[in-house]
C-alpha positions as CSV (number, residue, x, y, z in Angstrom):
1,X,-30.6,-41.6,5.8
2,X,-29.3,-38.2,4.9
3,X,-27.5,-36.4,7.7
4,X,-29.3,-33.2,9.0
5,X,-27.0,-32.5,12.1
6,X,-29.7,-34.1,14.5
7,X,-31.0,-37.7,14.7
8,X,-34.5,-36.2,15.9
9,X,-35.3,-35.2,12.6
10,X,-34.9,-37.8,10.2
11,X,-34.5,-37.2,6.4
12,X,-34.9,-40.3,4.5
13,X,-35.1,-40.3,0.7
14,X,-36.8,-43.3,-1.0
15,X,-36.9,-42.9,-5.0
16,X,-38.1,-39.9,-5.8
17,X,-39.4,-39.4,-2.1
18,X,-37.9,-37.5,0.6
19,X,-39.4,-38.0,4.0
20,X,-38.9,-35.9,7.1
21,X,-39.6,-37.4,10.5
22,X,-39.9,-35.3,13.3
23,X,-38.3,-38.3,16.0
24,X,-39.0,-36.7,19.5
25,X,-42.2,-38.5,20.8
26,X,-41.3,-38.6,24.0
27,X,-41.7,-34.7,24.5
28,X,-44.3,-35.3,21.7
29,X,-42.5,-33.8,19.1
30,X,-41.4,-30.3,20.2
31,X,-38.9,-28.9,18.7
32,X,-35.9,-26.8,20.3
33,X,-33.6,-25.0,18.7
34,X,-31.0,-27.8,17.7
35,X,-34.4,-29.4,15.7
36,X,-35.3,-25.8,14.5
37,X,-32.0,-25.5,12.7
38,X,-32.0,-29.6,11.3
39,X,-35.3,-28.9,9.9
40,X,-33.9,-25.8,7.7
41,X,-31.3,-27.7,6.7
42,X,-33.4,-31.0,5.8
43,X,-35.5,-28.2,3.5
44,X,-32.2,-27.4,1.7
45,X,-31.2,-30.5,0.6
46,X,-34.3,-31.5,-0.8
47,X,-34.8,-28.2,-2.2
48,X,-31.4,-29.2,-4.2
49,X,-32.1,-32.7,-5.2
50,X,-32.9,-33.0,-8.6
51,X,-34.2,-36.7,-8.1
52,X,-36.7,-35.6,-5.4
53,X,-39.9,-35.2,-6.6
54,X,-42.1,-35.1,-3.8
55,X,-41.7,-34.6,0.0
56,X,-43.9,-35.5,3.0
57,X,-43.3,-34.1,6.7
58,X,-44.2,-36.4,10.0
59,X,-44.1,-36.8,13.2
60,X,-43.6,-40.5,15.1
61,X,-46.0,-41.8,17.2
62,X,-49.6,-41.3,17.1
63,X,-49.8,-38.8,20.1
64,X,-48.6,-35.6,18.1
65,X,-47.0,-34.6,14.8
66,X,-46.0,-31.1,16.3
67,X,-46.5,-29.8,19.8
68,X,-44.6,-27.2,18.5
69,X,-41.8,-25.4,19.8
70,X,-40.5,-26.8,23.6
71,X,-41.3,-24.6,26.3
72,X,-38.6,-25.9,28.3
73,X,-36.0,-24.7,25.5
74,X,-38.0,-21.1,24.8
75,X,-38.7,-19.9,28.3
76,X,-35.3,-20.0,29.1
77,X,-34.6,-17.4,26.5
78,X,-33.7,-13.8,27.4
79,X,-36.2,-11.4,24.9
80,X,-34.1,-10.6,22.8
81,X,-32.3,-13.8,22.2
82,X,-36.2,-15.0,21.9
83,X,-36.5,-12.6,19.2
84,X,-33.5,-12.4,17.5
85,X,-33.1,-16.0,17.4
86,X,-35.8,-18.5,18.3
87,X,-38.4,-16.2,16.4
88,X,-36.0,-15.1,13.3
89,X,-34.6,-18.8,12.8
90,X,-38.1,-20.7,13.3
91,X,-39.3,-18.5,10.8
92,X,-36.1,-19.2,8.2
93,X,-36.7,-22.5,9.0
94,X,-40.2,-22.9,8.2
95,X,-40.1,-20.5,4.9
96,X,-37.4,-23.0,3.9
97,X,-39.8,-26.0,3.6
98,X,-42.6,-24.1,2.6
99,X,-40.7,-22.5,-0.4
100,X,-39.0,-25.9,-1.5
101,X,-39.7,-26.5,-5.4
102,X,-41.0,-29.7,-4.2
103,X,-44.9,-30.1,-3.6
104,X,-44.9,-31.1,0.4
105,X,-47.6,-33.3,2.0
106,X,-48.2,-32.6,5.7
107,X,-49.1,-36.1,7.3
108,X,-50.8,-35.3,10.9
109,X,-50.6,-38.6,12.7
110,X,-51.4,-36.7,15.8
111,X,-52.0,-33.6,17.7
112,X,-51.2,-30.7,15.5
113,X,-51.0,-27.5,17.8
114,X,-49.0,-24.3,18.1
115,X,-46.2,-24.0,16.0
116,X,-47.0,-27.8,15.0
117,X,-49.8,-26.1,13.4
118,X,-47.4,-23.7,11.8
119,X,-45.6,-26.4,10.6
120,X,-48.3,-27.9,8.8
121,X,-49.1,-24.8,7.2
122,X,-45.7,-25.2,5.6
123,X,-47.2,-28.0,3.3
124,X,-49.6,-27.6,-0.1
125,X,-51.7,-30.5,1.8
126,X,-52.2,-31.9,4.6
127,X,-54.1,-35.3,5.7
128,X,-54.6,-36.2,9.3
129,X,-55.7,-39.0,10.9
130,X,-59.1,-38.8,12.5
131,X,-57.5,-38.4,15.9
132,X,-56.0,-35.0,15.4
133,X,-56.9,-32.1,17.2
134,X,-55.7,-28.6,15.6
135,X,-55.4,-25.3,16.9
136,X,-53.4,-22.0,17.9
137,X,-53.0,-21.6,22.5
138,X,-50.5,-19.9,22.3
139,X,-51.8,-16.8,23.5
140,X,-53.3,-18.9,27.0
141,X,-49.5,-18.9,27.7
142,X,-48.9,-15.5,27.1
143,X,-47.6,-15.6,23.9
144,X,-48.3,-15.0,19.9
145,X,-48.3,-17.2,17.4
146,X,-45.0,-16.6,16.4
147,X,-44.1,-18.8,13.3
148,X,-45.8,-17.1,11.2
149,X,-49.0,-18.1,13.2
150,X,-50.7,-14.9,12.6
151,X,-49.4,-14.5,8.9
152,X,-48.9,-18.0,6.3
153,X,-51.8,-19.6,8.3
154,X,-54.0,-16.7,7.6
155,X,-52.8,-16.6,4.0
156,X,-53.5,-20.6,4.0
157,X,-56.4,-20.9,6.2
158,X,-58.4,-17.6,6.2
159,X,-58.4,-15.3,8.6
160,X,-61.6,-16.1,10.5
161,X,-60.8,-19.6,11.3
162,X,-57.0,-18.4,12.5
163,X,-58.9,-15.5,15.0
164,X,-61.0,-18.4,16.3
165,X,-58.3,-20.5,17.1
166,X,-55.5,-17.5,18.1
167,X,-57.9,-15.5,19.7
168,X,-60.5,-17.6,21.0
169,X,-58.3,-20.4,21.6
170,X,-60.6,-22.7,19.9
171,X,-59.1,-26.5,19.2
172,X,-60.4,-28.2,16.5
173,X,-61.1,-32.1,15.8
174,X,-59.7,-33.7,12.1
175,X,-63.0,-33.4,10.6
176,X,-64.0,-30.0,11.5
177,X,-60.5,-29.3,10.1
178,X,-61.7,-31.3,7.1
179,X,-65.0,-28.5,7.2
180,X,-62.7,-25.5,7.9
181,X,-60.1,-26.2,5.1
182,X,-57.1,-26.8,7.7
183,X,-56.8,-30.1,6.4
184,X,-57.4,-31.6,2.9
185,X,-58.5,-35.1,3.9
186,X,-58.8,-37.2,7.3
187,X,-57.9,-41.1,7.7
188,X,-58.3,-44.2,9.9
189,X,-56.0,-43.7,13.2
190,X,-52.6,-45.3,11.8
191,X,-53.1,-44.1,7.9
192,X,-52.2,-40.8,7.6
193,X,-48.6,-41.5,6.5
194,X,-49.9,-43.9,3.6
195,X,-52.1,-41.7,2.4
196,X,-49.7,-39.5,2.4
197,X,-47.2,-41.8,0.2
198,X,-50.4,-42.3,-2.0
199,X,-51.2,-38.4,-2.6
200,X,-46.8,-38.0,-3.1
201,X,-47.5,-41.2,-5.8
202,X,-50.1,-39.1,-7.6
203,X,-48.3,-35.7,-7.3
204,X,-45.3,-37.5,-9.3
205,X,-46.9,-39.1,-11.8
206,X,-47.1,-35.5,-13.3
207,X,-45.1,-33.8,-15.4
208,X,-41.9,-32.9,-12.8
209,X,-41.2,-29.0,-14.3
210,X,-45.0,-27.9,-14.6
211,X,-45.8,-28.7,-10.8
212,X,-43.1,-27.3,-9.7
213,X,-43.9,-23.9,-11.9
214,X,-47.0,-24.6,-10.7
215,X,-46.4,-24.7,-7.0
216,X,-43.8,-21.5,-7.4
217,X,-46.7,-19.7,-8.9
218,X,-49.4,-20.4,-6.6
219,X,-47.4,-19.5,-3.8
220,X,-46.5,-15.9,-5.4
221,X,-50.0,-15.2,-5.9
222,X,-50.3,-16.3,-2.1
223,X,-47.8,-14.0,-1.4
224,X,-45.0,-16.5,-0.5
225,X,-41.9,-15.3,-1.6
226,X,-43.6,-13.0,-5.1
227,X,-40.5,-12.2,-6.5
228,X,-38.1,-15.8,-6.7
229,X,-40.8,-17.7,-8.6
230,X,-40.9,-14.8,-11.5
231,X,-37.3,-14.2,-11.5
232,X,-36.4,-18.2,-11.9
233,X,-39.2,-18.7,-14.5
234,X,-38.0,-15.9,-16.5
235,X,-34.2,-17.0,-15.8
236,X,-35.1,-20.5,-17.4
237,X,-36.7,-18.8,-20.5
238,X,-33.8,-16.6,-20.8
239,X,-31.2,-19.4,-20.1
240,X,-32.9,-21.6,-22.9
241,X,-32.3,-18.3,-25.9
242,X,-30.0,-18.0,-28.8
243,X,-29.0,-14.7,-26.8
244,X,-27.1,-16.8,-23.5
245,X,-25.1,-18.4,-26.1
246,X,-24.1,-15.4,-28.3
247,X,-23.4,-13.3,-25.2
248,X,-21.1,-15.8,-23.1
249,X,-19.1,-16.3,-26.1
250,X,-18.9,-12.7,-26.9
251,X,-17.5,-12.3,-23.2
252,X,-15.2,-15.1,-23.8
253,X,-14.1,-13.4,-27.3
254,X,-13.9,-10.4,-25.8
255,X,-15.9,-9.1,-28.1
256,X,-19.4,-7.1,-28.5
257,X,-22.0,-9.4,-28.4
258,X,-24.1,-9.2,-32.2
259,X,-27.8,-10.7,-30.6
């Protein structure tokens, strides 16, 4: 078990695996800020782990994988500590998992709502169990979407589907998910983390460098993070030339480098 400075989210890495769980079933799986930060943290150190080829996020229990963020911990918040911090780090937070080099599976073993469903937008897949409900309320309470509820999930899901469920506050059930695009399969009640471990099985039986290059790319033509992918392929390319080696031993020489 890998430490990320709170035992409600669990990092567990298993081979070539790395498995979040979101451990809070009791307030089924909302986060506060404490979580918010461990989550970021947990996206780092896969992000760095050469070994880690795939990653799956969950949540335990079968009631919900993400209620999202705890209105007991954000209500509580002055504006501008809402904005400045609960918004601004949720959203570091979640561009950390969604930008690891890492192909991540979402595995919805329950309720996926608010900025749970923000969460799951985080992942390249997601399979839910046929349980699952999906949607966006936030805006019954008085408030936006805002973890990037308005913005990834448009970019993942379309933006019809999101006005129906930011606007209209419609919830959906696994398989109209299924119909919609929100979700990539659905499974029996108690298999959506197997599946999951399946799909991760699959994803690393391919060739480690091209899918992440691959997953790098897709997300810049997404418009996730367009520059980094660009800048690391063409680092690599660079990095792999004749020209790194004549240069850093001209600099060592001190000397003008002959390319």
């Amino acid at each position: 078990m890998a430490d990320t400075g709170d035992n409600r989210i669990r990092l567990e890495i298993d081979g070539d695996l790395a498995l979040i769980t979101i451990a809070r079933p009791e307030k089924l799986n909302a986060l506060d800020y404490d979580m918010v930060m461990a989550l970021e943290r947990a996206a780092h150190m896969i992000d760095v782990m050469k070994r880690v080829r795939a990653a799956i996020v969950t949540g335990e229990g079968e009631k919900s994988f993400c209620a999202g963020g705890d209105i007991d911990a954000w209500s509580a918040w002055s504006p501008d500590d809402f904005a400045m911090a609960w918004v601004r780090h949720g959203h570091r937070a979640f561009d950390a998992l969604a930008r690891i080099r890492q192909p991540l599976i979402a595995a919805l073993n329950g309720h996926t709502l608010g900025g749970g469903l923000e969460l799951a937008a985080t992942a390249d897949f997601r399979i839910a169990a046929d349980h699952v409900k999906l949607g966006s309320p936030e805006t019954s309470l008085g408030i936006i979407p805002g973890w990037s509820g308005t913005q990834r999930t448009v970019r993942r899901f379309g933006s019809q589907v999101v006005r129906r469920m930011a606007l209209l506050g419609e919830i959906f059930t696994a398989n109209e998910g299924l119909a919609l695009g929100l979700v990539d399969a659905v499974v029996q009640r108690d298999q959506a983390l197997p599946a999951a471990r399946e799909m991760a099985a699959r994803l690393m039986s391919r060739g480690p460098l091209a899918t992440q290059a691959t997953k790098m790319l897709i997300n810049a033509a997404e418009g996730e993070e367009a520059e980094r992918p660009f800048e690391a392929l063409a680092g690599h390319v660079a990095s792999a030339s004749n020209d790194l080696q004549r240069g850093v031993a001209a600099f060592k020489a001190k000397q003008e480098p002959q390319f």
